[in-house]
N, C-alpha and C positions, 0 to 999 in steps of 0.2 A: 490717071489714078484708077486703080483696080475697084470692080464694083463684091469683089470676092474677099472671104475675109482668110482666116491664114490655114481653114480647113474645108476652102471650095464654096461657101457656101454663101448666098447674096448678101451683104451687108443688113441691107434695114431689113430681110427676111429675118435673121440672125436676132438681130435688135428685137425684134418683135418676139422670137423667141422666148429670148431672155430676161426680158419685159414677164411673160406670161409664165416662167418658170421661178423670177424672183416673187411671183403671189405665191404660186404654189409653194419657194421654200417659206414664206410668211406662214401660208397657213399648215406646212406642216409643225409649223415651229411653234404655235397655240396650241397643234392638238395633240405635241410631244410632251409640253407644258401641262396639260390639262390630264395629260395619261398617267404623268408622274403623281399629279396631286390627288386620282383615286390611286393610287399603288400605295402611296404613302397614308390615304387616310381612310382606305374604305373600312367598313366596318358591320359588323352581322353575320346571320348566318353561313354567308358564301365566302364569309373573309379568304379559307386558306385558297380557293378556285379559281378567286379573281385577281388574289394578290400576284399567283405566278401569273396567271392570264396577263394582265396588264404590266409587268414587267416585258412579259416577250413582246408585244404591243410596244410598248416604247423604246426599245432595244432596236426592234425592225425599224421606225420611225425615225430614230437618230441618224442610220445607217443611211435610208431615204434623204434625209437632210445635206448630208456628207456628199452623197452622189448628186442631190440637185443643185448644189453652191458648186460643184469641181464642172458639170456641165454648163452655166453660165459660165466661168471663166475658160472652158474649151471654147463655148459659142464666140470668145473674145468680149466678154463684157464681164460686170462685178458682182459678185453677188449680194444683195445686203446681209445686213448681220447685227443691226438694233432692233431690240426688243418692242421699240415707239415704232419702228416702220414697218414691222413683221403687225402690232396693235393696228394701226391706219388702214394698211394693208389686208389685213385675212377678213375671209367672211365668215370664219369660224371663230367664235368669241370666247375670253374664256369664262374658266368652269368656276362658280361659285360654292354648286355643291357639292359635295366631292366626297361625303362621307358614306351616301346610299349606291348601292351596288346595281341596280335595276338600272338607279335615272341614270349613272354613266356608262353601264351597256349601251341604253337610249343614245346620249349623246355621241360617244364614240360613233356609231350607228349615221350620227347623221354629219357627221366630220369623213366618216369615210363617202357618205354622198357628195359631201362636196368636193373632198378630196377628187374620187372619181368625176364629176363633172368636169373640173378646172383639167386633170387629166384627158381627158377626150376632148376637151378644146385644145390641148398641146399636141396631139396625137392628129388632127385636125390641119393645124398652121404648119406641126413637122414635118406632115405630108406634104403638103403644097409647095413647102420649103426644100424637098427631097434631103431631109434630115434623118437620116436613116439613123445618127445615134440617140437623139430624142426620141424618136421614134419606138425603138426596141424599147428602153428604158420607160416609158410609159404603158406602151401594151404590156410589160412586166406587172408593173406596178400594179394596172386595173386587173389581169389577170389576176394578179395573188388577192386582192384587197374584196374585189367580187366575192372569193370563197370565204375571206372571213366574212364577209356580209354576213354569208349563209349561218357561217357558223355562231357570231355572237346572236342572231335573229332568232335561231335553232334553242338556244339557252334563254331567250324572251318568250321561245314558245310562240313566235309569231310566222 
């Protein structure tokens, strides 16, 4: 029995993958959720700024979602896709408040840390795994997500 799975790549390397790519799609799936409920309820001065802001935000994030579930099932394995395993699962919790414009810059802010984190630990095991399509697809990610760091920080004035 082959220890390779049907795109060269070791089995329980793969596994472990997929393992660390279904948190990440958990936790992008809270702070898609939590993006949509400031778009939908922010309110104040910044309303017209942050309403497009956070549509583009959750738009990107969907999209993120879509390619991290379709790369668990290339890795050969399943992606979840309940809202109770994606809650279990993320270290990003959701959003309560959802009506001030500051605290979910805040939040968002620290959803992309974690985001970024959990990404360089896949970036990390994809290396070692010689997963060159994990691989890209994450240095992507941290790439783009890094500059909006800047830029939702930049609008905190921090």
């Amino acid at each position: 029995m082959s220890t390779r799975n049907a795109i060269g790549l070791d089995k329980a390397q793969a596994k472990q993958l997929a393992d660390k790519l279904n948190e990440l799609l958990a936790n992008y799936s809270i702070f898609y959720q939590n993006t949509r409920g400031y778009h939908w309820n922010i309110k104040g001065e910044k309303f017209f700024e942050l309403h497009v802001k956070f549509e583009e935000l959750y738009n990107d994030l969907i999209l993120k979602i879509d390619e991290v579930a379709e790369r668990i099932l290339t890795l050969g394995h399943t992606p979840n896709h309940n809202y109770s395993d994606y809650r279990a699962m993320s270290r990003i919790q959701e959003s309560v408040e959802v009506n001030n414009g500051l605290k979910a810059v805040e939040n968002i802010l620290e959803s992309f840390k974690t985001t970024i984190i959990l990404q360089r630990e896949l970036l990390n095991l994809s290396s070692e795994a010689d997963d060159e399509g994990t691989n890209a697809l994450m240095s992507d990610y941290i790439r783009e997500q890094e500059k909006l760091v800047w830029m939702y920080s930049a609008f905190l004035n921090k």
